[in-house]
BAKEMAR-679046 format. One record per residue: x, y, z of N, C-alpha, C in turn. Coordinates in steps of 0.02 Angstrom, whole numbers, plus 50000, padded with zeros to 5 digits. Layout:
N
XYZXYZXYZ ...
END
This chain:
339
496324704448224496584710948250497234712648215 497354719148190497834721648158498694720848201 499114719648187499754719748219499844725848263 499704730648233499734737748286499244738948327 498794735048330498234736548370498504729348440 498664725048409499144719948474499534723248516 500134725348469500674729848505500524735948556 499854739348503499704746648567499164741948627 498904736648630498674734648670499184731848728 499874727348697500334723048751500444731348776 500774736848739500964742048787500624744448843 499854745548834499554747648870499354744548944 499354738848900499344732648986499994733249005 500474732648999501104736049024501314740949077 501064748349033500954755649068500464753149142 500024749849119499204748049181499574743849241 500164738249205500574736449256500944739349287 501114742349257501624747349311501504752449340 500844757249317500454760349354500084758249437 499994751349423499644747749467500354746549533 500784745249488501434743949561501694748749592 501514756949554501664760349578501154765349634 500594762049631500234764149696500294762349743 500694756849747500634754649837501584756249850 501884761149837502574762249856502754759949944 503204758249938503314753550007503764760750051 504134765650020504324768950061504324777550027 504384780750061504294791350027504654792349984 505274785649983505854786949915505424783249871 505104780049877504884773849832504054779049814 503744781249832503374784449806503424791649753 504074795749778504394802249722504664796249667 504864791949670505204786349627504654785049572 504164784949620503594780749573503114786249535 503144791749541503054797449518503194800449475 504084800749478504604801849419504524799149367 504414788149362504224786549303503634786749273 503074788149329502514788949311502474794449244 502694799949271502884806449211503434805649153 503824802649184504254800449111503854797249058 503684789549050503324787049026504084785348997 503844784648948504294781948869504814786748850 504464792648876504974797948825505464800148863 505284800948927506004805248975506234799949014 506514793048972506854787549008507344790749043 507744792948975508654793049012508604799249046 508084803049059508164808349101507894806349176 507464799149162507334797149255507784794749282 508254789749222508744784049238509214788249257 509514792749218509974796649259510094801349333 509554803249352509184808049414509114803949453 508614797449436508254793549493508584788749501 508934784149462509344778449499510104780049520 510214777149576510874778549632511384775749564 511114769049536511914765149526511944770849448 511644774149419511464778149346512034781649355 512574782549263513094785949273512874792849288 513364797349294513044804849303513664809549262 513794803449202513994808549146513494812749111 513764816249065513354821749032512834818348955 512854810048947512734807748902513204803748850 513064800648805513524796148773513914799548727 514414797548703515014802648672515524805948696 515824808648638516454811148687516414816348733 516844817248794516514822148842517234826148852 517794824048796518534830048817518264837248783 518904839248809518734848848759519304851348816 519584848848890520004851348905520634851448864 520984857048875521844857148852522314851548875 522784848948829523244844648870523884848348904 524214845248933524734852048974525124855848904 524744860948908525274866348867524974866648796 524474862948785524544860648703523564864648698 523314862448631522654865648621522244860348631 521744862848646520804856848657521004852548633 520984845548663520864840748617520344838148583 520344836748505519824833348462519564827448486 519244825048507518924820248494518734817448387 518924809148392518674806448334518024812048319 518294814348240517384816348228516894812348213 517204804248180516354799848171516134798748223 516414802848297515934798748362515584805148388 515624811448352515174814348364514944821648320 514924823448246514874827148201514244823948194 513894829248172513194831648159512994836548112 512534836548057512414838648021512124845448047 511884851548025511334856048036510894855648032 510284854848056509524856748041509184862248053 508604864448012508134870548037507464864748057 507364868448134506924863548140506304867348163 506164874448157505644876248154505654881448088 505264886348076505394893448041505884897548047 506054897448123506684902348124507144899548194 507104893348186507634888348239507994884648226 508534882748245508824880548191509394875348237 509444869648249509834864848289510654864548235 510904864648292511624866948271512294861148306 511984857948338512264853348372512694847748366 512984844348420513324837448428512994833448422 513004826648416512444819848426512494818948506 513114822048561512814824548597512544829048657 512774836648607512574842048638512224846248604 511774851148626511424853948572511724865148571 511814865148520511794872148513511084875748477 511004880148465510424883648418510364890148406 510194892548355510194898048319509254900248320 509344905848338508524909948342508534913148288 508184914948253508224921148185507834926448217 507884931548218507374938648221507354942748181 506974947048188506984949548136507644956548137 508094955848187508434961048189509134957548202 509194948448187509844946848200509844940348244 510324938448255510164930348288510444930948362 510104924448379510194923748444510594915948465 511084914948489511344907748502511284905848572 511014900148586510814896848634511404890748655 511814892348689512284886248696512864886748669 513644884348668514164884048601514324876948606 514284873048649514644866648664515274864848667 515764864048656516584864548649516934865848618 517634870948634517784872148578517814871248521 518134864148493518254860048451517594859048404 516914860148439516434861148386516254867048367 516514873148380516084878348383516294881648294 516894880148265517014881248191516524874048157 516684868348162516174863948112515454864348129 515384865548201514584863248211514204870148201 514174876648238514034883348233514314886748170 514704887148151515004892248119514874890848044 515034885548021514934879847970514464880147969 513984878448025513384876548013513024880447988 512864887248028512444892148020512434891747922 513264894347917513124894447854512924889547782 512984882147818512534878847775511854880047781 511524882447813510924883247840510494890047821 511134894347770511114899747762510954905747795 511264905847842511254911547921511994913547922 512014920247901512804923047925512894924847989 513414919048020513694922848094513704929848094 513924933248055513984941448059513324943848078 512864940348100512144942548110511934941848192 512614937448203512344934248289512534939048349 511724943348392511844949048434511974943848493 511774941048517511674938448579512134931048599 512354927548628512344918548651512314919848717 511814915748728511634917548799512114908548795 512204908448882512344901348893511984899348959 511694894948942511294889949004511544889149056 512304886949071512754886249128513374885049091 513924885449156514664885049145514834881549150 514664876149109515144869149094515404868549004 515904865849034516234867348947515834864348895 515444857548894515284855948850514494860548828 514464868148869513974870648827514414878948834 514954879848863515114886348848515764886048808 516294882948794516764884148772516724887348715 516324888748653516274892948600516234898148607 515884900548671515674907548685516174914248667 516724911148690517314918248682517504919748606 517534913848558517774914648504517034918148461 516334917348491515864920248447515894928848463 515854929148525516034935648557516574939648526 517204936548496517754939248484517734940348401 517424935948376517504936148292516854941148269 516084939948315515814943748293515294948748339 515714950448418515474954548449514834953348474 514774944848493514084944748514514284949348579 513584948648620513414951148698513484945648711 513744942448759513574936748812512974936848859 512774933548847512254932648927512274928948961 512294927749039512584920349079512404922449157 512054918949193511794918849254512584922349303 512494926049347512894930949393513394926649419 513354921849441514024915149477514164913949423 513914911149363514344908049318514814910949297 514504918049286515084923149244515684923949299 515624924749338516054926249403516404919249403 516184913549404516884906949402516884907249319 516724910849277517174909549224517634914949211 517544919449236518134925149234518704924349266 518624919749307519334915649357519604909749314 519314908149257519674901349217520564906549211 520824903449207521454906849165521494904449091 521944911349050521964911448998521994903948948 522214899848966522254895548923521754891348929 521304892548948520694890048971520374887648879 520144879148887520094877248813519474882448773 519734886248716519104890148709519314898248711 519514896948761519894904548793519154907548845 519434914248889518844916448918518664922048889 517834924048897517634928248872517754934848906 517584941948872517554946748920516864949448944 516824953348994516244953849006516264962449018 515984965548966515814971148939515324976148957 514984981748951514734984748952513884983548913 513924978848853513274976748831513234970048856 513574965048868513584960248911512944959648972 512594954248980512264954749028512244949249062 512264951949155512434947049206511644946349247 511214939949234510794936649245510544935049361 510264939649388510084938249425509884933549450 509574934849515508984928949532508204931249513 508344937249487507614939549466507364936549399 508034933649356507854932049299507614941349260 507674940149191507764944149138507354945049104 507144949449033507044947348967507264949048910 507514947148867508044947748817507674951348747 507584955748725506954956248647507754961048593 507394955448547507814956548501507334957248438 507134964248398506834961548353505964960848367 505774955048335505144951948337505234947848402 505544946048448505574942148466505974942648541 505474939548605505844941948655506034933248704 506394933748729506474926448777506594929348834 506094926548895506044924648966506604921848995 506994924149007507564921849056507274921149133 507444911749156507204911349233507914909849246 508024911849321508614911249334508434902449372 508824896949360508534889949388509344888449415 509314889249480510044887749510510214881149533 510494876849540510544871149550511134866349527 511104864949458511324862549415512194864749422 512244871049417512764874649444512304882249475 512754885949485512464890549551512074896049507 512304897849431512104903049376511724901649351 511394893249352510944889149312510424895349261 510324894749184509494897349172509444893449128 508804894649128508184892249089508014898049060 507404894848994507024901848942506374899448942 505944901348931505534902548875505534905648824 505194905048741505374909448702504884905648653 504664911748595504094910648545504694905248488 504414901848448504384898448388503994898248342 503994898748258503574898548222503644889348192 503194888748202502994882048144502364882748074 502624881848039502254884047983501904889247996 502074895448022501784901748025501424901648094 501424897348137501144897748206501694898648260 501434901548295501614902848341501774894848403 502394894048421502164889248474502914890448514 502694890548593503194892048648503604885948674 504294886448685504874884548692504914883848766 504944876548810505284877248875505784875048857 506554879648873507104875848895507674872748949 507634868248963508014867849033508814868549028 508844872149081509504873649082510064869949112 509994868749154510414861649166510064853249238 510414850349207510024842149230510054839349288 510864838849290511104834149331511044835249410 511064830749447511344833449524511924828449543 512344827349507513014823849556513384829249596 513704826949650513814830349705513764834249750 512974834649756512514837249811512464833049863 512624829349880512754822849945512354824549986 512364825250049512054826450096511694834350096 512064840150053511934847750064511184848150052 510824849250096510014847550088509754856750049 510264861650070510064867350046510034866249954 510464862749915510764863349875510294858649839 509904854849875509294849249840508774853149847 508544857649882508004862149912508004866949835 508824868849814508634876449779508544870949689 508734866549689508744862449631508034861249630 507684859049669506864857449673506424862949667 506504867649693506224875349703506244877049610 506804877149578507074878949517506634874649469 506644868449472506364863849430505324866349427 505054869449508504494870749515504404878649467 504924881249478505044889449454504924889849374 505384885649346505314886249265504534880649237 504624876849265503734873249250503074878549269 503194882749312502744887249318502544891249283 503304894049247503304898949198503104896149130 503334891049116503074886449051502434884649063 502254883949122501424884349131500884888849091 501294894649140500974902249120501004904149026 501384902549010501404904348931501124898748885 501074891648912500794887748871501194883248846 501934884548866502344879248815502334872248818 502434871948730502324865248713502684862148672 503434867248678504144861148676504644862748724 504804854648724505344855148787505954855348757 506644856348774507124858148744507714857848819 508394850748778508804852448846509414855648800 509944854348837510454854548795510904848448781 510644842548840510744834948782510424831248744 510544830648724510174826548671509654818048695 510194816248748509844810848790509454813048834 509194819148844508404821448857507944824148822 508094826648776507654829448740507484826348668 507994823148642508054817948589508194822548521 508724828448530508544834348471508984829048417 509484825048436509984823148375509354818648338 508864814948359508654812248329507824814048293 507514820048319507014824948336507154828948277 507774833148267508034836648202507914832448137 508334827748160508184823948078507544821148064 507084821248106506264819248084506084823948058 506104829548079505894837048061505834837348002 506484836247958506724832847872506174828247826 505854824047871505354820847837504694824147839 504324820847756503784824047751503074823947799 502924828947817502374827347898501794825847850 501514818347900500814818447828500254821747889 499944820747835499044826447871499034822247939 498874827147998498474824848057499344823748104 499974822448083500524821748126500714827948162 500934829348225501384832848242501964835048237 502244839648235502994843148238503534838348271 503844833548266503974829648304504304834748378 504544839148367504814841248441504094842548493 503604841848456502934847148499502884838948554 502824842948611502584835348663502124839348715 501664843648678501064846748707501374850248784 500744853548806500924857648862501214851548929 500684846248924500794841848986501494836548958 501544838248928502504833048896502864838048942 502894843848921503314850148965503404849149032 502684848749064502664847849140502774843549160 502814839249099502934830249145503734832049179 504024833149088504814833849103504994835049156 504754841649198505094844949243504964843849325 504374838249309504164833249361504584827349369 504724826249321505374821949337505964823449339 506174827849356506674832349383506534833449443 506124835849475505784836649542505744832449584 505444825749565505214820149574505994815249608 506444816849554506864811049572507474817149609 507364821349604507964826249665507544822949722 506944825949732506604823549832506604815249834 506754810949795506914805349810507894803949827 508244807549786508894806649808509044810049871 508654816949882508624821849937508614816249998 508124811249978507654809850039508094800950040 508494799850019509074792949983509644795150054 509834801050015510454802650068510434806250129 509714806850144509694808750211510034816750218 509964817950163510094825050145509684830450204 509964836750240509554838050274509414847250249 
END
């Protein structure tokens, strides 16, 4: 027997083991538990480990996590060998723009770009700005950055793209509202919110720019503005749909059972919609869920006959994801006696 035919066999008795321990769950936490990894599998480890286990940090991922101001002074840098990142195009007209570990991205249309994310100040000239243009995309082209939620390590760029080249902002209705209360020295600075500017309901949106339109769901939870997209991608001239989640975590929902209710509801909301369209890539904005720092640079190598896109993880990769999101909230829900 061939060496890889051993190895995919020890795995599989493995998966069969642990499949098998996870049918007889001893308690309702221990069954959403056993659920969560069931759907993870291999690929959405650090997204169960983080959600589903109590002792799991509930940082934002490995790397540096400053970008606040020190008293009086500007953002602080973080070392760049602990977190600079090259550019990639990782579809036809997508283009990962990111930290090793946060992700930004660039849409192309045919009438101008679209940015998904900025991450912190301090990256938004080397990683975005830089980038685009190694990548050969002039910022002077970017209509839109929408942002997922209001945490610095995915909005702090926002004001300086807005300001140098007049994007629109787009950002769920609470977010914009606690970020218009940052004060001025806020790392990054704050954005304004304008007349082409657009403030993101609970009805959710749709954005068309061009050839090209994205599904805005409004997914509250994460923080109160939370969204999510859907949105088309070309791969070698095909067409293939984009789920992206908008934000992950649940630290400090303790007992507030409303606040686990609208996080679960949200996680069912955007899987539905990625249902409905077919999508068959998932997309976070860390990298320790979605694996883009390491996903981009495969992209780079030559695909031989019969391989996949490495980001493609089919329609049921999508739904797993957001099952384990689901999965391990009604187990912490149901941990803390959350009511």
């Amino acid at each position: 027997m061939h060496r890889t035919s051993i190895l995919i066999g020890t795995l599989g008795a493995l998966l069969l083991a642990g499949a098998s321990q996870a049918q007889a769950p001893a308690s309702e936490v221990d069954t959403h538990i056993a659920a969560a990894r069931a759907a993870a599998g291999l690929e959405y480890r650090a997204t169960f480990v983080n959600l589903c286990l109590p002792a799991a940090p509930r940082g934002g991922g490995p790397g540096p996590r400053a970008g606040g101001p020190p008293a009086g002074g500007p953002p602080a840098t973080p070392d760049r060998s602990t977190w600079y990142a090259s550019p990639y195009k990782v579809f036809d007209n997508f283009y990962w723009l990111g930290t090793r570990q946060h992700s930004s991205w660039a849409l192309r249309t045919s009438a101008g770009l679209i940015i998904i994310d900025t991450n912190f100040a301090w990256a938004t000239q080397p990683e975005i700005i830089d980038g685009m243009s190694k990548l050969g995309l002039d910022p002077r082209e970017i209509k839109y950055v929408i942002i997922s939620h209001a945490h610095g390590d995915h909005d702090q760029g926002v004001a300086e793209l807005q300001r140098r080249y007049g994007a629109k902002v787009v950002m769920g209705a609470a977010d914009w509202e606690a970020t218009l209360k940052r004060p001025p020295t806020a790392a990054g600075g704050v954005p304004t919110r304008g007349a082409g500017d657009v403030t993101v309901g609970p009805e959710g949106t749709k954005i068309t720019l061009g050839d090209t339109t994205l599904t805005i769901v409004a997914t509250p939870g994460h923080t109160p503005g939370t969204l999510s997209y859907v949105f088309p991608v070309k791969d070698q001239g095909k067409t293939v749909m984009v789920a992206y989640s908008g934000g992950t975590l649940t630290g400090g929902f303790g007992t507030d059972g409303a606040r686990w209710d609208e996080y679960i509801a949200s996680q069912k909301k955007i899987a539905g919609v990625a249902a409905e369209v077919g999508a068959a890539v998932l997309l976070s904005n860390h990298s320790e869920y979605d694996g883009a720092y390491t996903k981009a640079r495969l992209v780079q190598a030559t695909r031989e006959a019969g391989e996949d896109h490495p980001f493609l993880v089919g329609t049921d990769g999508v739904q797993r994801y957001f099952t384990v999101m689901a999965e391990c909230a009604l187990a912490s829900k149901l941990r803390l006696g959350a009511k």
